[in-house]
N, C-alpha and C positions, 0 to 999 in steps of 0.2 A: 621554577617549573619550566619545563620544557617544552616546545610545541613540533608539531609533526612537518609543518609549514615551513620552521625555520631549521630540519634539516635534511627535508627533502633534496633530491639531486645536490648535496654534497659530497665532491670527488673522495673518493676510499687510496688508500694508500696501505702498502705493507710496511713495517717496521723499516726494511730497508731504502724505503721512498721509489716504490714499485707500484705504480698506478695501476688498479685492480679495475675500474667503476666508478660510475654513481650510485648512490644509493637511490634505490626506486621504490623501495618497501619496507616494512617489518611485519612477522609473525609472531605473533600473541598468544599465550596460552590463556585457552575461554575456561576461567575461575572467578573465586570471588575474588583473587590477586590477581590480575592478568599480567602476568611477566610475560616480558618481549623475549624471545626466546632465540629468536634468528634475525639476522639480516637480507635481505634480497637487495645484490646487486646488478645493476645493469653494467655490460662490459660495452666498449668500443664498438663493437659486431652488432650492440645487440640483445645479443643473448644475457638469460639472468643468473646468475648464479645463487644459490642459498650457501649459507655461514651461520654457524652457530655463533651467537653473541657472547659465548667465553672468548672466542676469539680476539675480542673486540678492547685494546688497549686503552683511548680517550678519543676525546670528540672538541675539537675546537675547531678552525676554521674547515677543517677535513676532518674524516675518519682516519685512525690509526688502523692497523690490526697486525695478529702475529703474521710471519712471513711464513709456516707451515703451517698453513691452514687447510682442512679438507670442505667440502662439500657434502652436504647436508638434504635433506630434503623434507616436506609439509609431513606432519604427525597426526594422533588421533587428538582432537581435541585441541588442535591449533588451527589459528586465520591467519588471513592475509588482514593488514589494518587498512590498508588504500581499496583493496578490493573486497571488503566485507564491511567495514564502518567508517570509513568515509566517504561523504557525501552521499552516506543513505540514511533511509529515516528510521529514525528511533523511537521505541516507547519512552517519553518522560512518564516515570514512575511518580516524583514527588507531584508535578502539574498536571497528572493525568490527561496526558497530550500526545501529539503525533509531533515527531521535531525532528528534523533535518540536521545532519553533523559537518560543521562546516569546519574544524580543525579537531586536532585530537590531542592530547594535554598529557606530556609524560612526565613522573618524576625518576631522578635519578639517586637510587640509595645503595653507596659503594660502591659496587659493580656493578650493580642491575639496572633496568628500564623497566620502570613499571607504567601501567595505563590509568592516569589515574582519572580521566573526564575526557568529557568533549565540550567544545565550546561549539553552540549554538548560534549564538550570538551576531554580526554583522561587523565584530570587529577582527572573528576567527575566520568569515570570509574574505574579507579585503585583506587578509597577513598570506592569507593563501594564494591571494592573486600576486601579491609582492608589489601592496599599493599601500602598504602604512608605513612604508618610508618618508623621514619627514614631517611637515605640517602638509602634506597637500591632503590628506585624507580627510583631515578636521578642518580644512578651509572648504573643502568641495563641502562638507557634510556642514558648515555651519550656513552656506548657501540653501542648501535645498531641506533647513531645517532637519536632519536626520540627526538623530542621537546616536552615537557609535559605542560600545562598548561590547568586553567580552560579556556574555552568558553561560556560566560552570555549569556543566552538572558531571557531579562526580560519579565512579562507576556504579558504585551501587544503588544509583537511582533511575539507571537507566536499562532497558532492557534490549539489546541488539537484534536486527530483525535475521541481517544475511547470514543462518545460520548452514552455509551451504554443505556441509561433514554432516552425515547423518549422524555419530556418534555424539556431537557437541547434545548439553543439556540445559534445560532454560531454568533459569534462575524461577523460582517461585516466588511468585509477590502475587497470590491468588487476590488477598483484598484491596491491594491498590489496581489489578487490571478491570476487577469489577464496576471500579467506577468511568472507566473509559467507553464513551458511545461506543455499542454493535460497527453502526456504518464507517464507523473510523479504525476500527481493528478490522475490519472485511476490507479494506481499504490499503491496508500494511501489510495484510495477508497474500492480498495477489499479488504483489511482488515478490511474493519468495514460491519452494519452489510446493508440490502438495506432500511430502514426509515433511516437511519443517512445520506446515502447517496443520495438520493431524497431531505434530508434538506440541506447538503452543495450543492445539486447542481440550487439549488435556489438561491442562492447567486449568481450565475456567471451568464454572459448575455446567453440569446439563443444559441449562434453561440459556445462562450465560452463549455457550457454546452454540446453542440450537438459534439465537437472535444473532451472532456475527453469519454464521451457514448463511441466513434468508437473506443480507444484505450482501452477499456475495455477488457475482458474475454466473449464470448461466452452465457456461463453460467447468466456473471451478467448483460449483456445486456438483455437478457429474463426476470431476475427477476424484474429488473427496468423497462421494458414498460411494463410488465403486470401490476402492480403495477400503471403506467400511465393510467388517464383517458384518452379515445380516441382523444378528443382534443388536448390536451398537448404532447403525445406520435405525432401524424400527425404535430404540429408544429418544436418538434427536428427534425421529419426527414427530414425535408424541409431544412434543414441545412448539411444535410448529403449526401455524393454521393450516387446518385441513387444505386450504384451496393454495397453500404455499407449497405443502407437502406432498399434492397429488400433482402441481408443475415438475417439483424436484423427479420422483418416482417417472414420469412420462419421459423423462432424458435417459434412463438404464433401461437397457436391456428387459425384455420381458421375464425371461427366468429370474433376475435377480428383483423384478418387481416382486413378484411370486414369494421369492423367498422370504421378503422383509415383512409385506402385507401378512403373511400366515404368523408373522410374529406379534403380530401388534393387538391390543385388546381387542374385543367381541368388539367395542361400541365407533371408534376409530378405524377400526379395518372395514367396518360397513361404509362408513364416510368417505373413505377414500375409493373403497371399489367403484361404490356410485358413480364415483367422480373420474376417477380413471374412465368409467366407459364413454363417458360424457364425452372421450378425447375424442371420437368419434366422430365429432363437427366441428373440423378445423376452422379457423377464422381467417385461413390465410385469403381467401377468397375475399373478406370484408373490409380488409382492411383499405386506409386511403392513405394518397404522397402529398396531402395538402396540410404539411406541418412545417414548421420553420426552426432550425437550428442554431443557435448563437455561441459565439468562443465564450467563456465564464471571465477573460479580460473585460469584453466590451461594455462600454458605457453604457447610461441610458439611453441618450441621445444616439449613438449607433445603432440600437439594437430598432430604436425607433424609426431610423431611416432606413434600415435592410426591412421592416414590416411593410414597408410603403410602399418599396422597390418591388420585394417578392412576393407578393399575397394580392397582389391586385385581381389574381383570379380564383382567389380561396372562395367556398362559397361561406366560412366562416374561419374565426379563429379563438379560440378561449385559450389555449393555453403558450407558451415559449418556451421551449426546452434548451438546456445550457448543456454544452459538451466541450471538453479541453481539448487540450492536442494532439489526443490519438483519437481524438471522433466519438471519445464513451460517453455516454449519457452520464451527467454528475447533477443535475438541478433542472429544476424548472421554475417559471412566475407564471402568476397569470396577466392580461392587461393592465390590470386594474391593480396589482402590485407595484407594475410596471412605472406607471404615469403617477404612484403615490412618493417617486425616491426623485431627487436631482439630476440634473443634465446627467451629469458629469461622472456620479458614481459607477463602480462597474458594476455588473451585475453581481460574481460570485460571494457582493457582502450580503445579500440580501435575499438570494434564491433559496426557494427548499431541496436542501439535499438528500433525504432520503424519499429517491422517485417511485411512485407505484407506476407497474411495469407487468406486463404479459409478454407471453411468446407465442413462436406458431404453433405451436402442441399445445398451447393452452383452451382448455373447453369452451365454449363461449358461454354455458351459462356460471362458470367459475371468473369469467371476464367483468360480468353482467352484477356478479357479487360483488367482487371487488368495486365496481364505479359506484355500487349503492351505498356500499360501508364506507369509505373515503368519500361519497359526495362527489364525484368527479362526472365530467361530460365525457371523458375520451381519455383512454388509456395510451402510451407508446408500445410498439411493439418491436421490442428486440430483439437481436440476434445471438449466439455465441459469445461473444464478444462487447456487450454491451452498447452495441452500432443500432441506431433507432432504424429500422426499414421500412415502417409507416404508422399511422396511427386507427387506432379505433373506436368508434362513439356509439354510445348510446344506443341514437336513431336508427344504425344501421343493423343494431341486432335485433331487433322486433323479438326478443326474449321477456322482456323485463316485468310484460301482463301474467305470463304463466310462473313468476314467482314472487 
């Protein structure tokens, strides 16, 4: 087996030992065989060049290749490997998992290069760095306790996310995606782009499809029902709580509100008109900036020294919100979660990840439901973008007697 690692940026040569490049790529044709199909070289300058892989003589410490060679270029139904699956994240199909590709695993049968896995693993990222030269890999790792080894998974159990060619088509494995958490496929979905994700979410049944939607982003809920014809857009939300459904709806456009409500049964389109008019009394007026944000790295003990630091003039606090490193809301604890774990643990082993969350178009007494059904003191209130802008409680909506 071959790895992608060990022959990355090796110098190309023509037949007559005419320095072409390095090799900076290969293109894949997306099948249940994914045969490499091209080469992409980088020249001296620069610039890349593509090559068809008949071209392609042997491979040992360089590339061979013929000396009349033409120029090639991306097709329907072909990737780039460096720029489409590796180092992004994958569906594991057999582990029903979110997994990261830290090398890519070729075999080679006769003349061809086929894809046959990715290794996941911790031993396909340090080959990629050009650190398992040696014993120093396995001395550092028997220091600090890590077990290093590759982790396969071969093609057909893995399902590729960057499918950025609209023509490429996804492998169906409707019953092993069933088994993967909503917020974990809402989660692989915002990194691609909304046609890629309208085609994997064909794949999953209704109901399926309608619980990754509500764990979405704001933002990419609006892209994807607009994008919905009104048909299809009024049968997800019938799938969806009315108070999730009439958030969704209040980010489109008023005609295309119009169009989907008129689609939806007698008993549901009453539910949501209601509720739409409700939008009526924004909350952006109630909300408050006395909440506190933590990285999903930090400790207990950090998170416990920034509450001390920053909240000295909170008039209260019950909950912690956790955000990475673009700022998005990923988790929350409460104190009392807080003080039940180790100094030393970070928080993202222990937080809850699927946050209930409003926005400023959200009604206040759909706000007022949500904190009763969840049990909650205060809600975050988000942005576009999944950026918390402030928080809102309870106390402050003097709603909760008229329902």
């Amino acid at each position: 087996m071959l790895y992608f690692s060990e022959i990355s940026g090796k110098k190309v040569f023509t037949e007559d030992n005419v320095e072409i490049g390095r090799l900076d790529d290969l293109i894949f044709l997306v099948t249940d065989n994914p045969l490499v199909t091209k080469m992409v070289i980088r020249d001296h300058s620069g610039k890349k060049l593509i090559i068809s892989i008949d071209y392609l003589q042997k491979i040992n410490n360089f590339f061979t290749i013929e000396k009349e060679f033409l120029a090639s270029y991306l097709e329907e139904n072909e990737l780039y490997l460096v720029k489409n699956l590796l180092d992004k994240q994958i569906i594991d199909l057999r582990g029903n998992k979110i997994v990261r590709v830290n090398d890519v695993a070729l075999n080679q049968d006769k003349e061809k290069l086929i894809i046959a896995g990715v290794d996941i693993g911790i031993l396909g990222l340090l080959r990629r760095i050009r650190f398992v030269g040696g014993n120093s890999a396995y001395k550092i790792a028997r220091i600090f306790n890590i077990k290093i080894t590759s982790k396969f998974l071969s093609w057909v159990d893995i399902q590729p996310l960057e499918l950025i060619r609209g023509q490429v088509k996804l492998k169906k494995k409707e019953d092993k995606l069933e088994r993967i958490r909503p917020e974990d496929l809402a989660d692989y979905l915002e990194k691609t782009n909304v046609i890629n994700a309208r085609k994997f979410l064909k794949i999953l049944n209704n109901e399926k499809a309608a619980d990754v939607i509500s764990n979405l982003n704001i933002n990419y809920q609006t892209a994807i029902f607009k994008n919905f014809r009104p048909e299809k857009a009024a049968k997800f939300l019938t799938f969806i709580d009315p108070d999730e459904a009439a958030d969704v709806l209040l980010t489109l456009s008023q005609r295309k509100q119009e169009e989907i409500v008129n689609l939806l049964d007698t008993e549901t389109r009453s539910k949501l008109v209601h509720l739409l008019e409700l939008s009526k009394n924004p909350i952006g007026s109630l909300i408050t900036t006395e909440f506190i944000v933590v990285d999903s790295q930090d400790s207990v003990r950090q998170i416990i020294d920034k509450v001390r630091k920053e909240t000295i003039n909170f008039s209260t606090l019950d909950y912690i919100y956790v955000g990475n490193k673009a700022k998005e809301l990923v988790g929350v604890i409460s104190l009392h979660e807080l003080l039940m774990h180790d100094l030393d643990e970070p928080v993202y082993k222990f937080m809850t990840q699927n946050v209930v969350v409003v926005h400023f178009t959200t009604p206040k007494e759909i706000v007022v439901k949500k904190m009763l059904k969840y049990k909650l003191y205060a809600l975050p209130v988000i942005d576009e973008g999944k950026h918390i802008e402030g928080l809102i409680a309870l106390d402050d909506l003097n709603l909760y007697k008229k329902l």
